[in-house]
Every structure is written in C-alpha cells, then in structure tokens.
Kinemage of the C-alpha trace (Angstrom):
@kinemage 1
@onewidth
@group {chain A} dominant
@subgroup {mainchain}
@vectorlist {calphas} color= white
{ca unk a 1} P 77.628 157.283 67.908
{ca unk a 2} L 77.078 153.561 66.362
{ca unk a 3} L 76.430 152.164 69.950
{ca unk a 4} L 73.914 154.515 70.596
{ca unk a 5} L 72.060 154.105 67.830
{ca unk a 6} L 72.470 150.579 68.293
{ca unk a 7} L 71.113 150.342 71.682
{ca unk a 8} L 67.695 152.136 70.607
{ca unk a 9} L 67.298 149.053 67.936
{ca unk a 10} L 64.805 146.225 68.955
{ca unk a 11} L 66.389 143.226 70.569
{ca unk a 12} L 65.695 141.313 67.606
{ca unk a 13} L 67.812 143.520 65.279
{ca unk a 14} L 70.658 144.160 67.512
{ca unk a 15} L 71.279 140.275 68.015
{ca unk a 16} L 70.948 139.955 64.002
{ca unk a 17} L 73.941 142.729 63.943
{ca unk a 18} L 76.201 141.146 66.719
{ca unk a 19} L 75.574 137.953 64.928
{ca unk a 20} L 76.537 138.911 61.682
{ca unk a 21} L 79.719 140.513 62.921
{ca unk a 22} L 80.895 137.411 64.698
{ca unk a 23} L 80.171 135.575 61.109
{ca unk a 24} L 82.198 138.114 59.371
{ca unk a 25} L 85.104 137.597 61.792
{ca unk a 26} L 84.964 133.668 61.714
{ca unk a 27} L 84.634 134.102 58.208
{ca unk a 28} L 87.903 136.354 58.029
{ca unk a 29} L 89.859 133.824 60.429
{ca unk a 30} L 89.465 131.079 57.710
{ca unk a 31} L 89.854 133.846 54.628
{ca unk a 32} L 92.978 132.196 52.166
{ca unk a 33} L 96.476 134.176 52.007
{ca unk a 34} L 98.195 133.845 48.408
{ca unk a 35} L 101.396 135.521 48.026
{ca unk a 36} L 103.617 135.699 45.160
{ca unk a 37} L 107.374 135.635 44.387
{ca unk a 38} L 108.876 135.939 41.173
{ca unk a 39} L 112.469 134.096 41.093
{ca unk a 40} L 114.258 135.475 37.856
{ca unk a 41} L 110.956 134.981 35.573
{ca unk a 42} L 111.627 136.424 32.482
{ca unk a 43} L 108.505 138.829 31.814
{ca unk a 44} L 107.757 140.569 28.744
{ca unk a 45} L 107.684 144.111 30.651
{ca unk a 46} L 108.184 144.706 34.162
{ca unk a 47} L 111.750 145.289 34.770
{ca unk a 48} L 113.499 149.247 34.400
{ca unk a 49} L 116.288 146.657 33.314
{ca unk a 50} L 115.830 147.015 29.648
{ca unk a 51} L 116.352 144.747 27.153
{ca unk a 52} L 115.313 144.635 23.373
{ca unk a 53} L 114.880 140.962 22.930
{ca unk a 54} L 113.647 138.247 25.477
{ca unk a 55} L 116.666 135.978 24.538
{ca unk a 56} L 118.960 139.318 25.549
{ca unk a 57} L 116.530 139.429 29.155
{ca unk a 58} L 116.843 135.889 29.813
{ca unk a 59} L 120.966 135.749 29.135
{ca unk a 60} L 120.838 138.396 31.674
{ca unk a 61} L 118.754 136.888 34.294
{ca unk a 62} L 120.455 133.471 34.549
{ca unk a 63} L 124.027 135.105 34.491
{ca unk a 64} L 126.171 132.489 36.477
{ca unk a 65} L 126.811 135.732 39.234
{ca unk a 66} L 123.493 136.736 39.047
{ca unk a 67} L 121.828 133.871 39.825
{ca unk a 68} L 124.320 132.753 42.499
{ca unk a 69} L 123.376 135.834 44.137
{ca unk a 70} L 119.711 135.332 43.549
{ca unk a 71} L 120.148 131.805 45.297
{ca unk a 72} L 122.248 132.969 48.388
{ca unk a 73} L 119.434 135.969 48.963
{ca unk a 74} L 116.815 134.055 48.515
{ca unk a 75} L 118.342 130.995 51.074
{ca unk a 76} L 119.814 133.494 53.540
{ca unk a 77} L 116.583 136.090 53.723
{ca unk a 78} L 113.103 135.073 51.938
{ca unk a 79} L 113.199 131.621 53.094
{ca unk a 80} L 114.090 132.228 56.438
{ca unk a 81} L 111.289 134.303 57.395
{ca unk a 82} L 108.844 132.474 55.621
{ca unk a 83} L 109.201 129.342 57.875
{ca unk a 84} L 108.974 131.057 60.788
{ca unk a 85} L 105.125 132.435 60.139
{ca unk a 86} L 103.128 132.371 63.395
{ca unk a 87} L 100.421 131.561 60.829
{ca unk a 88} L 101.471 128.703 58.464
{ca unk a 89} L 98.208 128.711 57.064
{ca unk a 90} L 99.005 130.830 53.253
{ca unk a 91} L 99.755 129.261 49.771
{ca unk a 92} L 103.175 130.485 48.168
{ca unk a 93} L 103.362 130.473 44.676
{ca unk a 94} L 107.014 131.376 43.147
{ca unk a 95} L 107.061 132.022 39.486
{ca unk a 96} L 109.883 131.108 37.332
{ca unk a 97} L 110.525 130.600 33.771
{ca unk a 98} L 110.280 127.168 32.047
{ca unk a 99} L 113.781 128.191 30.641
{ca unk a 100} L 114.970 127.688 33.486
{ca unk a 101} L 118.148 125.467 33.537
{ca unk a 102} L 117.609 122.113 34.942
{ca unk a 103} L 120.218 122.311 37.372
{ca unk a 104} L 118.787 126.070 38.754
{ca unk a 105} L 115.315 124.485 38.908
{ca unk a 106} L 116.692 121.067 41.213
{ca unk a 107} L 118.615 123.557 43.572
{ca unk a 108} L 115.014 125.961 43.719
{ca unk a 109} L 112.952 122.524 44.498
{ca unk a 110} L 115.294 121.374 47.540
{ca unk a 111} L 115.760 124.920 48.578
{ca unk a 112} L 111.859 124.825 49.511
{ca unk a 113} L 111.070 121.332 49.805
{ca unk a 114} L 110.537 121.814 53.805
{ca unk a 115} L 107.886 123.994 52.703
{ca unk a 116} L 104.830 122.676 51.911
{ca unk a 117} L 103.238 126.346 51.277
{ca unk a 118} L 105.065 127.013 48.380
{ca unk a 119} L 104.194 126.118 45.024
{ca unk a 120} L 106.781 126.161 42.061
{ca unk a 121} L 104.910 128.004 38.409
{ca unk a 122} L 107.219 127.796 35.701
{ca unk a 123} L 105.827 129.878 32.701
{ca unk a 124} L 107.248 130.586 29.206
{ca unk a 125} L 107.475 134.691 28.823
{ca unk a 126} L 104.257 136.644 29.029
{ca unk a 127} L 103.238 139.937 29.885
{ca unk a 128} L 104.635 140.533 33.257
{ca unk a 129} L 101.142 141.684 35.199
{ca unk a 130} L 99.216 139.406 33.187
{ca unk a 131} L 100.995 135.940 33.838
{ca unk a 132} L 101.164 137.315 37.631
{ca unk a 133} L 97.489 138.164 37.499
{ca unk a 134} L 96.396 134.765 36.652
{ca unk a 135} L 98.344 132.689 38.708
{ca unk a 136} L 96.841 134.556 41.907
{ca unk a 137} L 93.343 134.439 40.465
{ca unk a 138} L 94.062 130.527 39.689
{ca unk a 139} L 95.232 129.932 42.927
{ca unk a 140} L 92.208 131.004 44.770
{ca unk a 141} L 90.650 128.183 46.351
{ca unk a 142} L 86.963 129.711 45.375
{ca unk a 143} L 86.674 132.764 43.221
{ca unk a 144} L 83.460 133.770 45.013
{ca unk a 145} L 84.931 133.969 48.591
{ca unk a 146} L 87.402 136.771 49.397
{ca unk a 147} L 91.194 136.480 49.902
{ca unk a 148} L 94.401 138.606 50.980
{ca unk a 149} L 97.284 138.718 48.428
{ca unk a 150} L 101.014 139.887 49.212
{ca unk a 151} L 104.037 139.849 46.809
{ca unk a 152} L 106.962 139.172 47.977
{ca unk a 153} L 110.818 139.940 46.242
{ca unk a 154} L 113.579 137.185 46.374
{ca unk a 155} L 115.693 138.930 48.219
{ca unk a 156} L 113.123 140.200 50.408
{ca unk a 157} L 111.933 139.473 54.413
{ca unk a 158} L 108.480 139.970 55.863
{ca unk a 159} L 108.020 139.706 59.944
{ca unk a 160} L 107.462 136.410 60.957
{ca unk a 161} L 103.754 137.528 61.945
{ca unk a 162} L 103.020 138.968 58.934
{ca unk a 163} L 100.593 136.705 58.119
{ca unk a 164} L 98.778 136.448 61.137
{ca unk a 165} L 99.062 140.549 61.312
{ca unk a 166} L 97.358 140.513 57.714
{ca unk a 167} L 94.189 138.263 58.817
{ca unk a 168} L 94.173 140.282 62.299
{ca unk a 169} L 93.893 143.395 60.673
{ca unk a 170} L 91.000 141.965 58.172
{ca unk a 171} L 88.930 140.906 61.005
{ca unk a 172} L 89.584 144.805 62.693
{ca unk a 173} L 88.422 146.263 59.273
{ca unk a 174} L 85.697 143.600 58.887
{ca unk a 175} L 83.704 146.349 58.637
{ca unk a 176} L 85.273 148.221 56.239
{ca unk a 177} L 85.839 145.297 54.211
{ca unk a 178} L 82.452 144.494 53.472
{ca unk a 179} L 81.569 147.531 51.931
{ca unk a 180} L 84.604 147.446 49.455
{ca unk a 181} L 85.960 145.061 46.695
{ca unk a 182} L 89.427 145.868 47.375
{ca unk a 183} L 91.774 147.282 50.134
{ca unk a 184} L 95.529 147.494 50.887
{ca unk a 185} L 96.968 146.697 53.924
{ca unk a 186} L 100.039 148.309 54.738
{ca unk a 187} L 102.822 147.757 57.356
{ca unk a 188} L 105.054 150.567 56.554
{ca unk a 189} L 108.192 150.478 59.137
{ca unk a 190} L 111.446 148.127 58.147
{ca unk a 191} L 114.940 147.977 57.698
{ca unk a 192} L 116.871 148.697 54.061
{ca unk a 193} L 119.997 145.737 54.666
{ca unk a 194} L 123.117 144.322 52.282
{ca unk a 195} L 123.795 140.926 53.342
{ca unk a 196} L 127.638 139.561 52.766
{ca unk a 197} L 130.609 137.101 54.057
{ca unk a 198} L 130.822 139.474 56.697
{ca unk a 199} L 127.320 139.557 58.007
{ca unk a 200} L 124.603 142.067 58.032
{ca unk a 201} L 124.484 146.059 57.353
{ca unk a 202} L 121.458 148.153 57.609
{ca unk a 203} L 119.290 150.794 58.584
{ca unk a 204} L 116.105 151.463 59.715
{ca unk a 205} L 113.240 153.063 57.737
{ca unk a 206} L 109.900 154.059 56.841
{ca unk a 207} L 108.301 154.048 53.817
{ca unk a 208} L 104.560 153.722 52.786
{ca unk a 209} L 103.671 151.449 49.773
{ca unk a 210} L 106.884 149.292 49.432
{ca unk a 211} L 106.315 146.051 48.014
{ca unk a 212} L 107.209 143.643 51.019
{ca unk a 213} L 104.371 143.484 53.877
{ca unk a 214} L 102.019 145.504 51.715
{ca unk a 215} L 98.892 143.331 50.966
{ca unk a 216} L 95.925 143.321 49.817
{ca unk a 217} L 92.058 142.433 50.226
{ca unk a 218} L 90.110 140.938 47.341
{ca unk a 219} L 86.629 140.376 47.836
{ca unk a 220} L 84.672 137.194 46.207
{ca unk a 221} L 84.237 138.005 43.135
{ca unk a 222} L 86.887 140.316 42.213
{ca unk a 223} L 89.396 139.265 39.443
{ca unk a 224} L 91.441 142.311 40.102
{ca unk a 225} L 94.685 141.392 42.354
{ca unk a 226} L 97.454 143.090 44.099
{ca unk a 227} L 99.344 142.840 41.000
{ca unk a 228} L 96.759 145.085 38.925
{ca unk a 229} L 98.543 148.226 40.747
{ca unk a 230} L 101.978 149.794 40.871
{ca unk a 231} L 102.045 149.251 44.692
{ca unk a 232} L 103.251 152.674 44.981
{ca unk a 233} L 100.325 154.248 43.472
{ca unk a 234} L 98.004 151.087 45.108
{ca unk a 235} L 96.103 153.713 47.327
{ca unk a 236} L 95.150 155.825 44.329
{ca unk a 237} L 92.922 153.145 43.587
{ca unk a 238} L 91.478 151.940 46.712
{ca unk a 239} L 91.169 152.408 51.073
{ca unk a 240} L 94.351 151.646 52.566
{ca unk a 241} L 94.985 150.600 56.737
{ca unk a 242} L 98.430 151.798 57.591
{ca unk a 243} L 100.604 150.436 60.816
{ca unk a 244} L 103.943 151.881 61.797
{ca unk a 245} L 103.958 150.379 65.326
{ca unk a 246} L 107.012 147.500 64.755
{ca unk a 247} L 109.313 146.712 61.807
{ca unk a 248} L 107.499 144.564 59.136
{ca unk a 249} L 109.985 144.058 56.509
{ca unk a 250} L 113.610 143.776 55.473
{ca unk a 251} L 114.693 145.361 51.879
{ca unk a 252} L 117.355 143.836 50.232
{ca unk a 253} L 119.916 146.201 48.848
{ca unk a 254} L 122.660 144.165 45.953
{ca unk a 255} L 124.388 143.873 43.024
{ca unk a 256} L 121.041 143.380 40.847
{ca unk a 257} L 118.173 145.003 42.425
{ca unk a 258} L 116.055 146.086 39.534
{ca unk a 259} L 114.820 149.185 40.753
{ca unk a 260} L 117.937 150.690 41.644
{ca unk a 261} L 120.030 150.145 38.383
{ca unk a 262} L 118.748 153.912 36.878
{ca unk a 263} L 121.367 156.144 39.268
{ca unk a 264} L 119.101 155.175 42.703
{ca unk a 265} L 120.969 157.299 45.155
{ca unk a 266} L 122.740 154.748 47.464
{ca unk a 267} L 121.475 154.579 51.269
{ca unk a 268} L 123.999 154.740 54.420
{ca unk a 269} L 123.982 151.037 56.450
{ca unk a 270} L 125.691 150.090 59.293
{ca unk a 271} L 127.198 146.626 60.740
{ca unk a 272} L 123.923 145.310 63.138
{ca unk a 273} L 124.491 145.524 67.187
{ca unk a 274} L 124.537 142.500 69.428
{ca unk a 275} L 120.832 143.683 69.882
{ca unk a 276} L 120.229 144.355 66.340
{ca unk a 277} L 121.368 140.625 65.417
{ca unk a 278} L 119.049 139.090 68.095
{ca unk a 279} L 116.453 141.260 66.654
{ca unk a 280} L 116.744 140.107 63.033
{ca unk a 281} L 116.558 136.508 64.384
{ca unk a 282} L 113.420 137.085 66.114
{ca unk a 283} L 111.655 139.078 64.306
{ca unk a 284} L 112.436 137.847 60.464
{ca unk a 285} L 114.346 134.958 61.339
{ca unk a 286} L 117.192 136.305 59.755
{ca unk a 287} L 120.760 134.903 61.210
{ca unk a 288} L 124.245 136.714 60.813
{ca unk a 289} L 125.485 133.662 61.444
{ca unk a 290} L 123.957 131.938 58.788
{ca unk a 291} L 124.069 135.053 56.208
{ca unk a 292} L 127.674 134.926 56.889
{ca unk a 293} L 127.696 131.156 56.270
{ca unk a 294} L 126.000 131.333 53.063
{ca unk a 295} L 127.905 134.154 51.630
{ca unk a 296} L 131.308 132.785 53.302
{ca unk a 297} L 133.256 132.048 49.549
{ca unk a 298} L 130.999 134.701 47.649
C-alpha cells in the first residue's frame, strides 16, 4: 500500500511529500475554468447540417425562426444555470460570427450583460475546431500553468455546481493529474428536456461523453484543448474520471438541434412533477415558470 511505504520513508521525505500534495491542491483551487459556447457561429465544418456554400450556412443559421428559438433557449436554459454557479470564478467565452446582424448582436450583449464571466468573440468563418481551438488557448491566463475547459451548447444546462464539482474533482485526481497532459472529466447522469409555452417535458438519462458537463484538464504547456476531440471518442485519447452520483446536465431537444437532423430516433418526455419543477430550479436553475414566460407567444 502507498501509506505503508510511506511510513518507512525518513521524516524528511515524508514531510517533502505531504507538502507537495497540499501545493498541488492549493494550486488546483486557484487552477482557471474556460468554457466555450458557440451561438450560431458559422464554421467552415462542424455541423451534420450540410451546406455547399458559407453564404447558404449562414442564411440558414440566422433564419428569423431559428434564431428566435436560439434566443428563447439560450435565455430560458444556458443562462439560467450559468448564474447560479456555486463557483463564479470561470471565464465564458461565446463565439459568434462577425456577420452577425446588428440587432442579434445588441439583444446577445444585454442578454449577458449581468454576467461579467462571459466574453462575446465574434469571428469571420474558419475552420470550426481551429477558430474554437484558439480562442481557448488565447484565453488562458498563462499558457504554462494548467487549466479545465468545458463546452457548453446554447440550448444546453450544466448543474449549478458544475464548476465547483470540476475543480473538486481536480484536486481528488491531483495525483493523477500530474502525471498526465490531459484528462476528461465526466459527469455522465442528466435529463434529455423540450422546453415550450407550456412548460417543461423530459426524461431522465445517462449517457457517457455528452458534450454538456464533460470537461477537461490541460496541463501548462499543452496547446491541445477539449475541442481537439470528438467528445464522444475524448477517452480514446486520454484518462477519463466518471461520476453518476446526481444529474449534471440538461439536453435540449428542438426544432434545430444539429445532431439530430439525420433521422435521430426521437426520445419519449414527459410534463415535469411538482417535485421535478422544484428540482430543475435548484439544481440548474431552470424555471417552468419562466420557460413558460419566455416561450408564452412562440
């Protein structure tokens, strides 16, 4: 066993251990969280959505129903659960495209302006993982000290201790972590929900490797980022901590998720309980009041 052999060290080198590990801890306390959120950025690549010219992709994304949808998600669900973290301490960046229309762009800027994590990119169309890879590698505060990336859809909810759970389990896995330029951290449990004028439907779910409360270590140094992997495939490439304990994440099922326009087999939900409601609220900050407010004249 490691205590064992740790009690038969000299005084001297046991103290020099204990010490380090309380460093590594402290250190992992203070470590930067990044996440990312694209809002309708028009990549080159990166959408099963295809289209054979940009000016066709972009038409698309800023659709009058599209993006009213986009907005209503994005106020009734992402935002929500962001300004609840326990830990406020993370940098947001959200990624749109400088085509943008003006009048999108003001209603995106008051939308988050009670945020002071967040941080508005507007880009002209690149490669998808390459504009996405740069932005998180330009928004560490130093390249040589380590960090924990998360993406994060639109229409998407994390646990309003995500963040908190993501440096917790860091310090657990300091260990781990310091023998390894990258790991994933993955919260696995969540809900799949449609959100409408009358409320909130959904079911509860696991699955391992979905994009919301999936993130990611980088260690100092690294230019590689959570967006270098399909995050399906993200343990093919690296160790991975899995926890299945609570619900982590909300899915957003609509009109224009991406990944389900290619015949994705639809999934059963059901109206939320009393409980269920309260539930939402507390855990993702989530209220059927308000979802039902937002999407009253949709």
């Amino acid at each position: 066993m490691v205590a064992d052999r740790r009690a038969r060290l000299p005084a001297c080198r046991r103290t020099a251990i204990v010490t380090a590990t309380a460093f590594v801890k402290i250190w992992i306390f203070s470590m930067q969280v990044i996440g990312l959120c694209r809002f309708s950025y028009p990549a080159l690549g990166g959408f099963q959505v295809v289209h054979e010219t940009i000016e066709e992709r972009i038409a698309y994304l800023y659709s009058d129903a599209r993006m009213e949808e986009r907005f209503r998600l994005f106020e009734a669900v992402t935002l929500p659960c962001l300004r609840r973290q326990s830990d406020p301490e993370f940098d947001m960046l959200v990624v749109i495209g400088d085509s943008l229309p003006r009048h999108h762009r003001d209603r995106l800027h008051d939308l988050t302006a009670d945020l002071p994590q967040v941080r508005i990119h507007a880009e002209p169309p690149r490669r998808h993982r390459d504009v996405m890879k740069d932005l998180l590698n330009g928004a560490r505060k130093d390249r040589d000290q380590p960090c924990l990336q998360f993406r994060l859809d639109d229409d998407d909810a994390v646990a309003a201790e995500f963040v908190e759970r993501l440096r917790e389990t860091a310090r657990d896995c300091a260990t781990l972590l310091e023998k390894t330029p990258m790991a994933a951290i993955d919260f696995n449990r969540g809900y799949i929900a449609e959100f409408g004028a009358d409320g909130i439907r959904a079911t509860a779910t696991v699955n391992p490797y979905a994009t919301a409360a999936l993130g990611m270590y980088a260690a100092g140094g690294t230019r590689r980022t959570i967006m270098n992997f399909a995050h399906h495939k993200i343990h093919h490439h690296m160790p991975t901590v899995t926890f299945s304990d609570v619900p982590m994440w909300v899915r957003s099922h609509n009109g224009y998720n991406d990944s389900r326009q290619s015949g994705a087999k639809p999934v059963e939900v059901a109206p939320l309980t009393a409980q269920q409601e309260q539930e939402f609220a507390t855990i993702f900050g989530i209220r059927t009041d308000s979802v039902r407010a937002i999407f009253r004249d949709a």
